[in-house]
C-alpha positions in Angstrom: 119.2 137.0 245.4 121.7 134.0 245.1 120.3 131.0 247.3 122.1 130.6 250.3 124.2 127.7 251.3 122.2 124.7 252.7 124.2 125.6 256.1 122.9 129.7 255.5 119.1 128.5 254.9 118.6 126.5 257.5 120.0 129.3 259.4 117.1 131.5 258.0 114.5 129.3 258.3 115.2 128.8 262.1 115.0 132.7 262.5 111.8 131.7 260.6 110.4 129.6 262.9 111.0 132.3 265.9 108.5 134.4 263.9 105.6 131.5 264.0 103.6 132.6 267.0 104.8 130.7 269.7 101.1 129.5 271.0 100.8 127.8 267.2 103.7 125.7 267.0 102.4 124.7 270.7 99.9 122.9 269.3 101.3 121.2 266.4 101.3 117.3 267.0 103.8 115.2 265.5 105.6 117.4 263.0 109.0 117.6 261.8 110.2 120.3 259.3 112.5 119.3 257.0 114.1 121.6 253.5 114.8 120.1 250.3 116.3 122.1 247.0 113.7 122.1 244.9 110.1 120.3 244.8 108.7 117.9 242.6 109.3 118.6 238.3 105.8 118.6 238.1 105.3 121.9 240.8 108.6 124.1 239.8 107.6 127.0 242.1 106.2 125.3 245.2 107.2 127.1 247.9 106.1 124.1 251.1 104.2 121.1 251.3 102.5 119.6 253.7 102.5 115.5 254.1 100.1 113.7 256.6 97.5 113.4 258.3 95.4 116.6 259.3 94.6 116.8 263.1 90.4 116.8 261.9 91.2 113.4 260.1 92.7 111.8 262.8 90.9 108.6 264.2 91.4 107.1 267.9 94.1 104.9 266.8 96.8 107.0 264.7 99.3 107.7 267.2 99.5 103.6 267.2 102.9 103.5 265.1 102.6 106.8 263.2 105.5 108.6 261.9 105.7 112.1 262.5 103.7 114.6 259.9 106.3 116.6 257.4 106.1 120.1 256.7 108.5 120.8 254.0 110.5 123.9 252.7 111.8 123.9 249.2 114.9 126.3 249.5 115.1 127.0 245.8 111.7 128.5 244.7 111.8 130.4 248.2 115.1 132.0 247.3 114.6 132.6 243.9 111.2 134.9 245.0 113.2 136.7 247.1 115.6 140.1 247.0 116.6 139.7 250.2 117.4 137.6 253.8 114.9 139.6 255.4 112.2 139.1 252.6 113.5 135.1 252.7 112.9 134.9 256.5 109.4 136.8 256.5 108.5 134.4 253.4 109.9 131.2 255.1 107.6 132.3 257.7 104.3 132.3 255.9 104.9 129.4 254.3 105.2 127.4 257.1 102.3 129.2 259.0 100.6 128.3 255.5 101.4 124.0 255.9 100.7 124.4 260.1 97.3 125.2 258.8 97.1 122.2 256.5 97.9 120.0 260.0 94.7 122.1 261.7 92.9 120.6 258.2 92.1 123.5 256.7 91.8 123.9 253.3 93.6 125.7 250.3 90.9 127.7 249.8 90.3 128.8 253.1 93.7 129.8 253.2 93.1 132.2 250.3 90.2 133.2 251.8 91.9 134.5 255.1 94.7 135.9 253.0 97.6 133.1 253.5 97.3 131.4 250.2 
């Protein structure tokens, strides 16, 4: 599949987003979710990252000042693993169920565990 426009994927990944149970993103605190082209050199097929401060590893005073929590989407690994916008929606979807889980703190390996590595 040829990687949508910027305009197209952020078009997809808010189809995306309707697919995250509703109750979850409820209880996110302090996220925003952003998309970039492609992740760091050093992680070519990264699909999502996930950059702050899990909700277990908050203390009393970190809403003092805080800037919101990131989840990221890397449009170009996410499109390349793709055939299709429907595969590309349901995919943007479990990525970003995958990070939420990073704000809850849990860990990589758990995530594998439960079958959302």
């Amino acid at each position: 599949m040829d990687a949508p426009s910027p305009e197209a994927f952020d078009a997809i990944v808010e189809d995306a987003l309707d697919e995250v149970p509703e109750e979850l993103m409820r209880m996110l605190d302090n996220v925003v979710f952003l998309v970039e082209d492609e992740p760091p050199p050093e992680d070519p097929e990264l699909l999502g990252v996930y950059d702050g401060v899990p909700l277990t590893e908050r203390g009393d005073l970190w809403a003092a000042g805080a800037l919101p929590d990131r989840i990221v989407l890397f449009r170009g690994p996410l499109a390349r693993m793709c055939h299709d916008i429907e595969e590309l929606t349901d995919e943007i979807a479990v990525t970003v169920v995958h990070e939420i889980a990073h704000h809850f703190g849990i860990e990589e390996e758990a995530l594998h565990d439960l079958g959302w590595g």
